[in-house]
C-alpha angles and dihedrals in degrees: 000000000000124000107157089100104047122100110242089246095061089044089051090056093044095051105035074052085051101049087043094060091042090046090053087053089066129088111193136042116303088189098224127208122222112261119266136236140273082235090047089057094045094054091048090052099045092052088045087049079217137101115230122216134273097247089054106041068051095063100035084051087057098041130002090225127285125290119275134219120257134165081241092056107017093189122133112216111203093260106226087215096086084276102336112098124232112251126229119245096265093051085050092061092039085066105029078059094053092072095043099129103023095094091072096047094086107173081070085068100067100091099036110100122164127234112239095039116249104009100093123041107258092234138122099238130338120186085246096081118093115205109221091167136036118194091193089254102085090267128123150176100222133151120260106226082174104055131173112258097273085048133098126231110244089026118151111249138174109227133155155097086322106025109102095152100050108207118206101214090192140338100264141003094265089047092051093046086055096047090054090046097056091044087056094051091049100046097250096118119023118198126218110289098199121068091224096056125077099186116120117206113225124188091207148355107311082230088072099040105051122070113227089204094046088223085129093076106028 
């Protein structure tokens, strides 16, 4: 799916379409966040010293992330990402934080590779990788706004403490909402069916099932 060449206009309505269909696959509370701000956006962007792509300032301004679970508040949110809840901006930058310093540090680099090859630095961590998701063990599904030269800017990565081999599930945000959705729609992947459970069934590794091009759903 190429998006290079749509107005942001016409990528808010795809994907605010695109979240609405994944959102009506889901039983159970996503615990969704009020959107943020233009300003919110703008300060993010301005820490990060990057811009962030359409299909994402789309979604923030949509929804700040999903509610995370605290010991102060020990509620699981349905996570969008297939399980994985999306973070607010300042998690995001938490996170995003977390890594500050790493990039430079290259004999960390000599086990990452990048499926496909040549789309994702093989790096261990490069600053231009934005963490959408946390799994509480340092790993993430991010997109990747400094791609390898196959890649695409905006693309949808794993990266992360334990992520040598980093996987592109598909080439932007909106690509990677419809992709969800259609497994969903196939059976490939099942979410939770009781509101009280966050666990998300998937028939294989989500590697395999996603496209990185995002041909698969266009």
């Amino acid at each position: 799916m190429d998006t290079t060449a749509t107005q942001p206009d016409d990528v808010t309505a795809r994907l605010h379409e695109a979240f609405r269909r994944l959102t009506d696959s889901i039983v159970g509370d996503l615990m969704l966040r009020p959107p943020a701000t233009g300003g919110d956006l703008a300060d993010v962007e301005a820490h990060l010293g990057q811009r962030l792509p359409d299909d994402v300032r789309a979604l923030y301004l949509l929804h700040d992330g999903q509610h995370q679970y605290t010991a102060a508040d020990p509620r699981f949110a349905v996570g969008v990402f297939t399980g994985l809840p999306l973070l607010p901006l300042h998690d995001v930058l938490v996170s995003w934080d977390q890594w500050d310093g790493f990039e430079a540090q290259e004999d960390m680099d000599e086990s990452a590779s990048s499926t496909p090859e040549g789309f994702v630095q093989p790096k261990y961590s490069t600053r231009g990788w934005i963490p959408l998701t946390h799994d509480g063990s340092g790993n993430h599904v991010g997109v990747d706004l400094a791609p390898d030269p196959d890649g695409t800017v905006g693309q949808v990565i794993t990266f992360g403490a334990d992520d040598d081999e980093h996987q592109v599930l598909a080439p932007s945000l909106l690509s990677y909402l419809e992709q969800v959705t259609a497994l969903i729609a196939s059976g490939a992947v099942t979410p939770p069916d009781a509101e009280d459970d966050p666990d998300w069934t998937l028939s294989a590794p989500q590697s395999t099932l996603f496209d990185p091009t995002g041909n698969a759903t266009t």
